[in-house]
C-alpha positions as CSV (number, residue, x, y, z in Angstrom):
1,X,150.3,75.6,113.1
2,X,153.0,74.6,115.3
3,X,157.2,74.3,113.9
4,X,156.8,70.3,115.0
5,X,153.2,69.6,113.1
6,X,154.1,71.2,109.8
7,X,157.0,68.9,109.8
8,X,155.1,65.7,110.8
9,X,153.3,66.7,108.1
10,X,156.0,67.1,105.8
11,X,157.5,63.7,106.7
12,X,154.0,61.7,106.4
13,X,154.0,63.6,102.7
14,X,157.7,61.9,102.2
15,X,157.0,58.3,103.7
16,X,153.7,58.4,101.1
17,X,155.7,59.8,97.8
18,X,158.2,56.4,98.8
19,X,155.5,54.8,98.2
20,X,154.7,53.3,102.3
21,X,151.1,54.5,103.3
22,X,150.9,56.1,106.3
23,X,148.2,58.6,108.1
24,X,150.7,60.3,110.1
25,X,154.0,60.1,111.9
26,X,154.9,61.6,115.1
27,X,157.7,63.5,115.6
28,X,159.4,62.5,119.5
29,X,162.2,64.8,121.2
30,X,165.6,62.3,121.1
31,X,166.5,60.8,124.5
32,X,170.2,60.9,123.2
33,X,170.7,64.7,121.7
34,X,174.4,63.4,120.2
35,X,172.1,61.9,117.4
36,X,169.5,64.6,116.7
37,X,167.6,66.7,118.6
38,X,164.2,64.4,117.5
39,X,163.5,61.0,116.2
40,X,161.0,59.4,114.0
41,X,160.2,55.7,115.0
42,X,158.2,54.8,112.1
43,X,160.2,52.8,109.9
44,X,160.2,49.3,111.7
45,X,156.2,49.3,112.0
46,X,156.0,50.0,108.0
47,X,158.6,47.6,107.4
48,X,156.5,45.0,109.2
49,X,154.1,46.1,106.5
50,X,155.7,45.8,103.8
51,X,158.3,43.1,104.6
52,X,161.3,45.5,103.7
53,X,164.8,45.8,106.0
54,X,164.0,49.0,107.9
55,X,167.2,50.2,107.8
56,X,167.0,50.3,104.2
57,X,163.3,51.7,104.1
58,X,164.7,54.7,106.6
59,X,167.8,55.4,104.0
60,X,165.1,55.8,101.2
61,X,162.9,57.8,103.8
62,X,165.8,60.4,104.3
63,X,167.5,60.4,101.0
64,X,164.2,62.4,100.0
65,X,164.9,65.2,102.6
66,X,165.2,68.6,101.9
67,X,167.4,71.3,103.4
68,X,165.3,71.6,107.0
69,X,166.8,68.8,108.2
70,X,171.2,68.5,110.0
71,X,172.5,65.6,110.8
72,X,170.3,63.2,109.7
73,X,171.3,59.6,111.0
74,X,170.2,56.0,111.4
75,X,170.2,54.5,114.8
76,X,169.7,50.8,115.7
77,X,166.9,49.1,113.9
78,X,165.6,52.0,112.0
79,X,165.3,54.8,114.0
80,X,165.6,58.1,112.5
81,X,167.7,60.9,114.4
82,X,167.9,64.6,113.2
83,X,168.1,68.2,114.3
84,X,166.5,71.6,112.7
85,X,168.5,73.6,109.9
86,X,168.7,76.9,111.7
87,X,167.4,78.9,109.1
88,X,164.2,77.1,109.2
89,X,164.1,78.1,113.4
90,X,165.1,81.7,113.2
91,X,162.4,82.2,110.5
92,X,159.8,80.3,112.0
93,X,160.4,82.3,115.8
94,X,160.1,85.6,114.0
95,X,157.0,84.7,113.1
96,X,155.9,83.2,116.5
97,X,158.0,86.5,118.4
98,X,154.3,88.0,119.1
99,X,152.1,85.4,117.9
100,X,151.2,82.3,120.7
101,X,148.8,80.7,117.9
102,X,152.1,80.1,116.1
103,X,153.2,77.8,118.6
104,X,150.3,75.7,118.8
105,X,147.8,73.3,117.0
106,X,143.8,74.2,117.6
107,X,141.5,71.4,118.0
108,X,138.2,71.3,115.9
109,X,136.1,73.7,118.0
110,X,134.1,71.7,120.6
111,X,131.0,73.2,122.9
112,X,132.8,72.6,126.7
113,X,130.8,73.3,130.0
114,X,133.2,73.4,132.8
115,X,131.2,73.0,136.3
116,X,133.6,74.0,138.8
117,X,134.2,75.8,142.2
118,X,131.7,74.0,144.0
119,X,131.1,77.2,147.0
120,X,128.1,76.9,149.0
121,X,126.1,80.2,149.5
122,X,125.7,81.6,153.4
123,X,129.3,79.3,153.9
124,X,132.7,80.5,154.4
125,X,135.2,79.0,151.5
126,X,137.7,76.6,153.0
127,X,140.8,75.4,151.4
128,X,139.1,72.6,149.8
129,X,137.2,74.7,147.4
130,X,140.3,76.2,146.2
131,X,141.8,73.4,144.1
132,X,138.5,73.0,142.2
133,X,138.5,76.6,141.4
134,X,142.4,76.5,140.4
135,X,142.3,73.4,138.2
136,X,138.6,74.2,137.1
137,X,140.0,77.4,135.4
138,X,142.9,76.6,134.2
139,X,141.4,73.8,132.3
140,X,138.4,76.3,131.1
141,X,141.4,78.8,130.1
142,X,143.7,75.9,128.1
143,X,140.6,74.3,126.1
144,X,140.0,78.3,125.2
145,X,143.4,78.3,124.3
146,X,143.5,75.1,122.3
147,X,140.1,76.8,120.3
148,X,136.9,75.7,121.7
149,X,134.0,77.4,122.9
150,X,134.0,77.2,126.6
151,X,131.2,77.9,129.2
152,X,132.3,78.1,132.9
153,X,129.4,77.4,135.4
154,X,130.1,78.3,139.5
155,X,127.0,75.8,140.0
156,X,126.4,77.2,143.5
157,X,125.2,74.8,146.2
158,X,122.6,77.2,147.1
159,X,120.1,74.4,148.5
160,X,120.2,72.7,150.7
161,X,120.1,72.3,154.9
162,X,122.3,76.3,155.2
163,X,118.9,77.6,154.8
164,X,117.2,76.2,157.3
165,X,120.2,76.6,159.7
166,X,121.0,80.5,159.0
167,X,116.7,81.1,158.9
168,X,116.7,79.4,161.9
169,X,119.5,81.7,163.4
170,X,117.9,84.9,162.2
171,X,114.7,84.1,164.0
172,X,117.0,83.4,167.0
173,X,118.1,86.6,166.9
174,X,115.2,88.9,165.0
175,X,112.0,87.2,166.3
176,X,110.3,90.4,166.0
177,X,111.0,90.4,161.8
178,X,107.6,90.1,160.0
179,X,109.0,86.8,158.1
180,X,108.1,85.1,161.9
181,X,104.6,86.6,162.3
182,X,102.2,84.0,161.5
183,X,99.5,86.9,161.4
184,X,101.8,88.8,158.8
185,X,99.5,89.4,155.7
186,X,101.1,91.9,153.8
187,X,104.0,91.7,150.8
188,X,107.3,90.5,152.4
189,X,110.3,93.2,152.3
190,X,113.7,92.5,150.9
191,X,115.8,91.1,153.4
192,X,118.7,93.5,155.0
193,X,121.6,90.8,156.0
194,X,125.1,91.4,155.8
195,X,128.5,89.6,155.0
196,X,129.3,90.0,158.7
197,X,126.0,88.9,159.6
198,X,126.3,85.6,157.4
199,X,129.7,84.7,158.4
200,X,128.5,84.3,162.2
201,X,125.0,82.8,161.4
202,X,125.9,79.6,159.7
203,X,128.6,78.4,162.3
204,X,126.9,79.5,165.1
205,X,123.4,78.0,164.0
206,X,125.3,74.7,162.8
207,X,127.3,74.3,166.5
208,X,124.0,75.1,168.5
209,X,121.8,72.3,166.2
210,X,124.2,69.4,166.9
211,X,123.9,70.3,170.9
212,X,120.1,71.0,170.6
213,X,117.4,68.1,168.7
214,X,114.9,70.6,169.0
215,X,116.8,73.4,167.6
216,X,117.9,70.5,164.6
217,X,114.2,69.7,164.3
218,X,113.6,73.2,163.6
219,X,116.8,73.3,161.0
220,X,115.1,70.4,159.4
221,X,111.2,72.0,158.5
222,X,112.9,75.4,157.3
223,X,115.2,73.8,155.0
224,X,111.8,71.6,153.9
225,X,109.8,74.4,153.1
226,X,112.5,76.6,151.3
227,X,113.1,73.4,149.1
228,X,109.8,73.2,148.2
229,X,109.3,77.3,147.6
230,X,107.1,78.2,150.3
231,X,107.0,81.8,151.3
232,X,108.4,83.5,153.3
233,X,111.2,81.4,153.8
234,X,112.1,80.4,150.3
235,X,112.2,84.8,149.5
236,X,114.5,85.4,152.6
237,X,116.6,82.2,151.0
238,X,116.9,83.9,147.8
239,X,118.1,87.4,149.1
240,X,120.8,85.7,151.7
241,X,122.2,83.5,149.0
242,X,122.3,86.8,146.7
243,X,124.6,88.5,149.4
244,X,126.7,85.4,149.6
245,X,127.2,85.2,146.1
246,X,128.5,88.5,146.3
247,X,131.5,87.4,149.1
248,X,131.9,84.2,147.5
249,X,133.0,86.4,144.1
250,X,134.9,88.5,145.9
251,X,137.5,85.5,146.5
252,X,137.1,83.8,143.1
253,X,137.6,87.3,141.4
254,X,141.0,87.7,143.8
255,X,142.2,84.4,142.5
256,X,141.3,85.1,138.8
257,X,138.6,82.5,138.8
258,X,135.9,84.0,136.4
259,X,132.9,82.6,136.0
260,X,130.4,82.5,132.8
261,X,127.4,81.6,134.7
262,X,126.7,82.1,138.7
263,X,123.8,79.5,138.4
264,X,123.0,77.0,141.4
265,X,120.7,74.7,142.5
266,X,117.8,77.1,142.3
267,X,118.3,78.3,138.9
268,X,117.3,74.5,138.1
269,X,113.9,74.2,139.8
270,X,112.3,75.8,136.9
271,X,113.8,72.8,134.5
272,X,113.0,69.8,136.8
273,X,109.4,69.4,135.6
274,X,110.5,68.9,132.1
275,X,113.2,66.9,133.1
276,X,111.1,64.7,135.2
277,X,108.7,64.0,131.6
278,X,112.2,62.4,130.0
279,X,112.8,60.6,133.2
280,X,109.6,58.9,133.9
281,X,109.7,56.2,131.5
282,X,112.8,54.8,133.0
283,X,111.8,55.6,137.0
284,X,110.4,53.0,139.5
285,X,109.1,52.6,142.8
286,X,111.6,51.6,145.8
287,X,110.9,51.7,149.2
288,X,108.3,54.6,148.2
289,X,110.9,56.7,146.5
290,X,111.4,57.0,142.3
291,X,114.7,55.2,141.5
292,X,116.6,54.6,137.8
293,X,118.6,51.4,137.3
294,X,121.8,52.6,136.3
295,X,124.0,49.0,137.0
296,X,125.6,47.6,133.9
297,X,126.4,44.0,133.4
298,X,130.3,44.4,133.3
299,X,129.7,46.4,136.5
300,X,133.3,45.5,138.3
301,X,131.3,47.4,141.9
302,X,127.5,47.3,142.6
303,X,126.1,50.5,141.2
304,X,123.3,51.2,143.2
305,X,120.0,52.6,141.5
306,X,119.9,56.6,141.3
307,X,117.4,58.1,144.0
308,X,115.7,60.7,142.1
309,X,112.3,61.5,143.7
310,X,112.1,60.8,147.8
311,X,110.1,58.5,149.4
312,X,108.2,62.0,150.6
313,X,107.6,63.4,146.9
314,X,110.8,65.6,147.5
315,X,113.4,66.5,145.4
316,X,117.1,65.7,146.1
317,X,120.7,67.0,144.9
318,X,120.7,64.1,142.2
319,X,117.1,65.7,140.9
320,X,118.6,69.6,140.4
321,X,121.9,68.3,138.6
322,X,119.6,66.4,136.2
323,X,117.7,69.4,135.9
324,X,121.0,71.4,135.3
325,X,121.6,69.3,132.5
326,X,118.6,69.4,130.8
327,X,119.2,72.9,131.0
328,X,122.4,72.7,130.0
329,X,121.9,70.8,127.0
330,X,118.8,73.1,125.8
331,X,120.7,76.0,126.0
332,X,124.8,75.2,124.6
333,X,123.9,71.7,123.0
334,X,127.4,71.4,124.3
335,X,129.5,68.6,123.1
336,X,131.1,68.2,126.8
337,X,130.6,68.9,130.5
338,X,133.3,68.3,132.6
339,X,132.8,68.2,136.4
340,X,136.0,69.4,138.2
341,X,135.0,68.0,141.9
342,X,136.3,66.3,144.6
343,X,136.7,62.6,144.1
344,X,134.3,61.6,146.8
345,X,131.5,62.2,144.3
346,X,133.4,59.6,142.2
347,X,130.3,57.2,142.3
348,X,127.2,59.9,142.6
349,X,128.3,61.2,139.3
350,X,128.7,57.7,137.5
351,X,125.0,57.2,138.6
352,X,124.1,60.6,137.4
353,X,125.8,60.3,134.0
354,X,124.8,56.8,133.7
355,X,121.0,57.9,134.4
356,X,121.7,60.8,131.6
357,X,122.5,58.9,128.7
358,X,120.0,56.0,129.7
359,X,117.3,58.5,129.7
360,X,118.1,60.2,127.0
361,X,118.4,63.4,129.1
362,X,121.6,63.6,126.7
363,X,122.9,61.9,123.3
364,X,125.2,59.1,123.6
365,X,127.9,61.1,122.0
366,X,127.5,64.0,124.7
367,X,131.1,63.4,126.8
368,X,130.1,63.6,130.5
369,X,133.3,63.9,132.8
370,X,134.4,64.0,135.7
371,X,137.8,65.1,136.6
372,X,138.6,64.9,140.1
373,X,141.6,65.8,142.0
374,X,143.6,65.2,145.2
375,X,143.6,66.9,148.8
376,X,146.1,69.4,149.8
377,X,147.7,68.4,153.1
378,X,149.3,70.3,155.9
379,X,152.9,68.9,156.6
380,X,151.5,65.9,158.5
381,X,150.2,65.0,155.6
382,X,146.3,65.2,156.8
383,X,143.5,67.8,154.8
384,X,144.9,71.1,155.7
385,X,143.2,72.1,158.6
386,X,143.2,74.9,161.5
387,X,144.9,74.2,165.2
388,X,141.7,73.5,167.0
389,X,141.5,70.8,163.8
390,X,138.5,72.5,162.2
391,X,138.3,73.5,158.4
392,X,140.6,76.3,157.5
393,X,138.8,79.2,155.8
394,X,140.5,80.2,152.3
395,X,140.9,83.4,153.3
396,X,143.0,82.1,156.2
397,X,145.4,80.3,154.2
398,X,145.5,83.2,151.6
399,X,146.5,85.6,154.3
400,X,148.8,83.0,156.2
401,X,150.9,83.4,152.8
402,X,150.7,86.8,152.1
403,X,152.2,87.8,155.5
404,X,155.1,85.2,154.7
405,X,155.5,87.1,151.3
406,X,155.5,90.7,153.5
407,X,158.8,89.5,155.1
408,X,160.7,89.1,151.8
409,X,159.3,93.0,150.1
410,X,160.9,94.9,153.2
411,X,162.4,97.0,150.3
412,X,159.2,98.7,149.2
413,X,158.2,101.9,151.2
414,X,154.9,102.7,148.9
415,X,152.4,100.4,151.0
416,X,150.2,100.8,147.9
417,X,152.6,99.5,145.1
418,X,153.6,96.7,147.7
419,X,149.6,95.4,148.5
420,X,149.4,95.1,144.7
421,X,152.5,93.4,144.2
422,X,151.5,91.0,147.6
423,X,148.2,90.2,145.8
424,X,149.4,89.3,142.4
425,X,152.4,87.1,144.6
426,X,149.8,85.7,146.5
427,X,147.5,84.3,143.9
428,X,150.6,83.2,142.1
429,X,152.0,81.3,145.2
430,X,149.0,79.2,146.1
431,X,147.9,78.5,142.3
432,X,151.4,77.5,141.4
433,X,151.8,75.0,144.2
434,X,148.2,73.9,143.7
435,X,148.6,73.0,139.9
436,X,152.1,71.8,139.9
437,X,151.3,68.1,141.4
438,X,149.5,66.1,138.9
439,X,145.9,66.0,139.0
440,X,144.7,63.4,141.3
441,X,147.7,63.4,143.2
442,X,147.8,64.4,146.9
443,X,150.2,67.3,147.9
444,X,151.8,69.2,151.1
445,X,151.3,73.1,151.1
446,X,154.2,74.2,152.7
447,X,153.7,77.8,153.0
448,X,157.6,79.0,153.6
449,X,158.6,76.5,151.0
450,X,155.8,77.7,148.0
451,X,156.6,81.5,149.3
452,X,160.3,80.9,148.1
453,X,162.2,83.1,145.4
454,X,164.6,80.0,144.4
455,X,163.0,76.5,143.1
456,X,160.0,75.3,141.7
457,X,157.2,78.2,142.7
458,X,155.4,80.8,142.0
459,X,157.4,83.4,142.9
460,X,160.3,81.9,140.7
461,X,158.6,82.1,138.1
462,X,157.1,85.9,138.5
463,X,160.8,86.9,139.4
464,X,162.0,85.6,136.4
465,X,159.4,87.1,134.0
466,X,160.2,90.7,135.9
467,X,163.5,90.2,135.3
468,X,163.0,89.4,131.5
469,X,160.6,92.5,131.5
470,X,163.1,94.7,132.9
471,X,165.9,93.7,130.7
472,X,163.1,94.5,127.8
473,X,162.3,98.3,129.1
474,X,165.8,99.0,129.7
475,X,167.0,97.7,125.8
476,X,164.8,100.3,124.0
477,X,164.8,98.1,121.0
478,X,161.2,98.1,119.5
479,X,162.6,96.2,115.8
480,X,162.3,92.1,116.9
481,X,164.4,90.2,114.3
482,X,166.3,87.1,115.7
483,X,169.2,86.7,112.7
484,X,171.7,84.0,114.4
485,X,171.5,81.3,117.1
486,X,174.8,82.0,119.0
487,X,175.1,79.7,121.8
488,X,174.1,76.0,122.9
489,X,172.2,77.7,125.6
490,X,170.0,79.9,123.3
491,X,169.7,76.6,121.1
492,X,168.4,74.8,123.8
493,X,165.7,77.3,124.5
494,X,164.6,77.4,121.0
495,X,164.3,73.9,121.1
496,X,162.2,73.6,124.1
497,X,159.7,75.9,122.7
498,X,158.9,73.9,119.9
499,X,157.7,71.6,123.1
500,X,154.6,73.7,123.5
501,X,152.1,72.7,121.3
502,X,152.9,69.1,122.6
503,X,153.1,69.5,125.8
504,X,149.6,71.8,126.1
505,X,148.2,68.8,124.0
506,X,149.1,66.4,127.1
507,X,147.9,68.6,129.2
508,X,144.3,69.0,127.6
509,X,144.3,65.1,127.2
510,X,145.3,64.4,130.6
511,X,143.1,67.7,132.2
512,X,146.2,68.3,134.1
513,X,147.8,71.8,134.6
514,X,151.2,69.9,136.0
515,X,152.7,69.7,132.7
516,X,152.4,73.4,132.0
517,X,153.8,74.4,135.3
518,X,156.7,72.3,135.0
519,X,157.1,73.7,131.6
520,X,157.5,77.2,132.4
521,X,159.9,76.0,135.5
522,X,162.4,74.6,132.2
523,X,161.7,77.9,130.3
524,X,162.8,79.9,133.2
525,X,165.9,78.1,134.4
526,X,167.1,78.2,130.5
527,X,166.8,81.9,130.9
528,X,168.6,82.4,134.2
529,X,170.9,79.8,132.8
530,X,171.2,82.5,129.3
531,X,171.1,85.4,131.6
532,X,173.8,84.5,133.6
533,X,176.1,83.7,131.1
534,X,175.4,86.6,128.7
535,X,175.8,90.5,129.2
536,X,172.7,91.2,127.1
537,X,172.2,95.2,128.1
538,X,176.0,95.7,127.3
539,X,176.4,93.9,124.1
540,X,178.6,96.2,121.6
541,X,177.2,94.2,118.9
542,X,173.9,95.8,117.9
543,X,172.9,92.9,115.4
544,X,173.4,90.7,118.4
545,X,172.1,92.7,121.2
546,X,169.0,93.1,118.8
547,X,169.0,89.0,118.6
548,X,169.1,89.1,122.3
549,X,166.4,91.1,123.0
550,X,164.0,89.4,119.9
551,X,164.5,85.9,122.0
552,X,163.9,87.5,125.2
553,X,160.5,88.4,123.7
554,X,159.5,85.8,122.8
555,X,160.0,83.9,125.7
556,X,158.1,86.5,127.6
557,X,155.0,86.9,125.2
558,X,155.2,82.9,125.1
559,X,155.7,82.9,129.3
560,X,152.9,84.9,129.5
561,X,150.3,83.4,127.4
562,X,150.9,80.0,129.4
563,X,150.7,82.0,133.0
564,X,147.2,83.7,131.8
565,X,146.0,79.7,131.0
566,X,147.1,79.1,134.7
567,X,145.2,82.5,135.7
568,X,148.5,84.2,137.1
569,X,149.0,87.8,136.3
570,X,152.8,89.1,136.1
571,X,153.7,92.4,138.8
572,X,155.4,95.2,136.9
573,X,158.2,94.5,139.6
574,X,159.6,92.5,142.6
């Protein structure tokens, strides 16, 4: 349990024993630091209660504090200001020096599905997959962190009309392949494509349908028949979108995006009959398709019914993510699924969610979210896109910021050690500037800016945890034992890591990562700030040097821990 909740819960035991009932009191960081380093604000609400003077309520309040407390004052109407006994923070950090659960306050375990990364097999990733993946992990990694059970699903978009386009390319290309002979009657062989293959067939096959109706035509009846499972177009389907999967990992494993589940689309045509029997009671005909009513009467928008069947008997996207669900539910009986995708879907998933808990599909106290996010811009502030104005490929951007990072490691003469420092920089840059706007706020990726050593970015940060790590290897000094709090500086740290457990409380609340990234940003400039006006590696005093090298520890173990929720990784230098 965090330093700031075992007070709270000390001072909600004091307010009580005075004899004011309270559930709990919150304890706030002090906007003016010349009072007290935090501040209760209690005092006028229970004297409402109880019709007392809240000034005098507050000098009863304190008069019943122990030792923990310096400085203890009353500001204004009632407000109570005070700062931490140092003894109670030196004993409580030596505790916390290798233990991050120390800092924080777990939540009652919860079941979480986080659907996320939104790829879409036999397509190359562009830049808009990537903040899905960043913030979809991250939020995974923090509800792990805050003690819940968390399942992370890649939920592939391996339907849909890529099949009939990259089919339609291969038989283009291979008419002789026994998939195209109608006369063909024996078993069909595994499919030999490769990622090189792939990456040209989509594209190519996508350009020469919107020139061609013919060619689209032929696009169209593919894509039909591999939606509804006919061979041998729905086997060559499955072995394409198995080599995909394979590319697509390759990238998500470079930017430490791990997945629980690699399920998709097709993983959910075995659940849709089921799902269909909950559904039926609630579907009707429109305009020969099977629709659910899913409009409310406080509906501020019109909420148009939820096409599940199509007028053609078909199934549709809306039909597999109900599928997914029922799955879903069967299997985890989670108590949340959170959907971490682009806001366009805003009102498809209120439909599907609506259509859900309507049907049953899912208890009423199931939380189905979505958490959507904004776009990352270029510097004209438009979607990020290539010079032609096409989609730029995440491998594009990932390499158009590694060769910026090249220029600042001229140092390094090992190509080896420097391709695993450039990759760990890398991932760091683009995820840093990715999760550092809030959520659903829009950003510019400036690639020179983001790639800097000084401000708010990535690299910042890595530097300043090598640097830390250095100072540690150098020292020697395995014994951890911080004794004294010698300067305002070293203060001011201590203080701002009682701000963790808070702050990764916001963060989970809010589903934003900004909070954490801006965190570590204070951490690090408090260091740097510590570092330069201390000689920690030449310190005569050993009690001190010791004391040092104890805080430096912790702020690294506590540095890291909150990287590894972003998905970073820390070089061994820079």
């Amino acid at each position: 349990m965090s330093f700031i909740k075992r007070t709270e819960e000390y001072v909600t035991k004091v307010i009580n024993e005075c004899g004011y009932e309270i559930d709990n009191v919150a304890l706030e960081p002090s906007s003016r630091r010349d009072l007290g380093e935090f501040q209760i604000n209690a005092c006028m609400m229970l004297a409402k209660k109880y019709g007392v003077n809240p000034r005098e309520l507050a000098e009863k309040i304190i008069s019943h504090f122990d030792d923990r407390f310096l400085n203890v004052n009353i500001a204004g109407p009632g407000f109570i200001n005070m700062s931490f006994n140092e003894k109670y923070l030196v004993e409580y950090f030596n505790e916390s020096i290798n233990n991050f659960d120390n800092l924080i306050d777990k939540q009652e375990e919860k079941t979480i599905i986080v659907d996320y990364g939104g790829a879409n097999a036999a397509k190359a990733l562009h830049v808009g997959h990537m903040r899905t993946a960043n913030i979809g992990e991250s939020l995974k990694r923090l509800a792990k962190a805050l003690g819940n059970k968390v399942i992370g699903d890649v939920h592939l978009g391996d339907l849909g009309r890529q099949s009939g386009m990259v089919i339609s390319e291969i038989k283009k290309r291979k008419p002789e392949l026994c998939y195209f002979d109608p006369n063909y009657k024996g078993e069909y062989p595994k499919l030999e494509i490769t990622p090189e293959e792939l990456a040209v067939y989509y594209p190519t096959a996508s350009a020469a349908a919107k020139e061609d109706p013919e060619r689209m035509e032929e696009v169209r009846k593919i894509t039909a028949l591999v939606d509804e499972g006919k061979e041998p177009y729905f086997g060559m389907w499955k072995d394409i979108v198995e080599v995909s999967r394979k590319t697509i990992k390759e990238t998500y494993d470079y930017l430490n995006c791990n997945f629980d589940l690699w399920e998709g689309e097709l993983s959910s045509l075995k659940y849709i009959e089921p799902t269909l029997e909950i559904l039926k009671p609630y579907m009707y005909e429109s305009d020969g398709a099977q629709v659910i009513d899913v409009k409310k009467d406080d509906d501020k928008v019109d909420i148009p019914p939820l096409i599940v069947i199509k007028n053609d008997g078909s199934t549709i996207y809306a039909t597999r993510d109900l599928a997914t669900i029922y799955n879903r539910v069967k299997t985890y009986d989670p108590d949340e699924i959170w959907y971490v995708v682009d806001v366009r879907q805003g009102m498809y998933f209120e439909q599907v969610f609506r259509a859900s808990y309507k049907s049953g599909l899912v208890r009423s106290d199931v939380n189905l979210a979505h958490y959507w996010n904004g776009t990352m811009n270029g510097k004209d502030g438009k979607p990020f896109k290539t010079r032609d104005g096409g989609v730029l490929e995440l491998n594009s951007l990932l390499n158009q910021v590694k060769n910026e990072l090249y220029k600042k490691l001229e140092k390094y003469t090992d190509e080896n050690e420097k391709k695993d420092i450039l990759d760990i920089l890398t991932v760091a840059t683009v995820k840093y500037a990715d999760l550092l706007p809030y959520r659903t706020t829009d950003y510019i990726f400036d690639i020179e800016k983001f790639c800097s050593f000084d401000g708010k970015t990535g690299p910042y940060i890595l530097y300043t945890m090598v640097r830390i790590n250095s100072i540690l290897e150098k020292a020697k000094i395995n014994e951890c034992n911080i004794n004294k709090i010698y300067s305002g500086t070293e203060r001011s740290i201590y203080i701002k890591l009682l701000e963790i457990s808070r702050m990764l409380e916001k963060s989970y609340n809010e589903k934003t990562l900004s909070y954490i990234c801006e965190y570590l940003f204070e951490v690090c400039s408090l260091f740097n700030k510590f570092y330069g006006e201390t000689n920690i590696l030449n310190e005569s005093d050993e009690s001190k040097k010791i004391n040092y090298i104890s805080m430096l520890k912790l702020i690294y173990n506590t540095c890291k821990e909150l990287l590894d929720i972003l998905a970073i990784k820390i070089p061994n230098k820079m």
